[in-house]
Residue frames relative to the residue before (quaternion, step in Angstrom):
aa qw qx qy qz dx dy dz
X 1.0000 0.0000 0.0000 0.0000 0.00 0.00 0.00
X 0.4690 0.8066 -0.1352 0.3335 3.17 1.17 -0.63
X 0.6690 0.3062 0.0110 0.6771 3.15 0.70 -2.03
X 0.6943 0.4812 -0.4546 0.2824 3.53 0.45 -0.56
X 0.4944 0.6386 -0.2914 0.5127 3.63 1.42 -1.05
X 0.8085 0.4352 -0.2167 0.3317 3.53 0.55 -1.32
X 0.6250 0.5036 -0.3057 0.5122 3.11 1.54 -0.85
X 0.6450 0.5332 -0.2515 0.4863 3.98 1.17 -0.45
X 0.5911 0.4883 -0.3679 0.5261 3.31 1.09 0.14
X 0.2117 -0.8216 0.4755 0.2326 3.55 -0.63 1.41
X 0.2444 -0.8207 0.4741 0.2046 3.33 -1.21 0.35
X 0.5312 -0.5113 0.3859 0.5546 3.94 -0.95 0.80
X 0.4740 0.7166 -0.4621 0.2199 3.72 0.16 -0.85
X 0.8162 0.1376 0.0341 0.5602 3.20 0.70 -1.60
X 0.6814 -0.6019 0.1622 0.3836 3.06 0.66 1.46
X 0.7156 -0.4231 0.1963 0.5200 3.94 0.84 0.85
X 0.4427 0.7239 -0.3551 0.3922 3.49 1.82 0.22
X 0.2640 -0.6862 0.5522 0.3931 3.81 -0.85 0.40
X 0.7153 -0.3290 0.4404 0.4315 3.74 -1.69 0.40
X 0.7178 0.4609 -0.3660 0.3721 3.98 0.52 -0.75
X 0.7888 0.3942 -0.3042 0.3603 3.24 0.91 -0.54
X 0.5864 0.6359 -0.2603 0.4289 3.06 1.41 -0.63
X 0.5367 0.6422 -0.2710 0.4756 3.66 2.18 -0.57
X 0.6740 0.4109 -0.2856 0.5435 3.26 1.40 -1.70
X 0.4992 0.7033 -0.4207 0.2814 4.15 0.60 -0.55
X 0.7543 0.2780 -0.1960 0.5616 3.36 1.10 -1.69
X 0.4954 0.6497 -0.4842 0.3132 3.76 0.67 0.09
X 0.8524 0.3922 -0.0975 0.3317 2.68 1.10 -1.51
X 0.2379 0.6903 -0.4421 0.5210 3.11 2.11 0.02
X 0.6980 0.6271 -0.2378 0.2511 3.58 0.40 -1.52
X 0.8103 0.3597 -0.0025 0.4627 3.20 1.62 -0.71
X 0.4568 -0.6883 0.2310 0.5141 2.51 2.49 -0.15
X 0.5729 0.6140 -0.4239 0.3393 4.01 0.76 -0.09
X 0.0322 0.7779 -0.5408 -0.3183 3.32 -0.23 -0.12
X 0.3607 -0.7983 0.4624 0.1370 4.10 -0.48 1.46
X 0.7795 0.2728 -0.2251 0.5171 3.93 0.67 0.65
X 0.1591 -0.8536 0.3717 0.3284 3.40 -0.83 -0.03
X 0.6321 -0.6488 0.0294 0.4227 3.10 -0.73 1.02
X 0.4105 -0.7402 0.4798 0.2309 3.44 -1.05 0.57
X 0.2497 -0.8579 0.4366 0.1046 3.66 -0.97 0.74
């Protein structure tokens, strides 16, 4: 429960993005998809 909260909690770092999305982004980069659009 924990990590989940933490991982849902965006952060200025990654541009106002939470750690999950920014995880599923480069995965999916990895495979070629790209799973959000981009935010501005």
């Amino acid at each position: 429960m924990i990590c989940d909260r933490l991982n849902a909690t965006p952060r200025q770092c990654l541009g106002w993005k939470t750690p999950s999305e920014v995880f599923r982004e480069k995965m999916m980069e990895e495979i070629g998809q790209r799973p959000y659009p981009q935010r501005k």
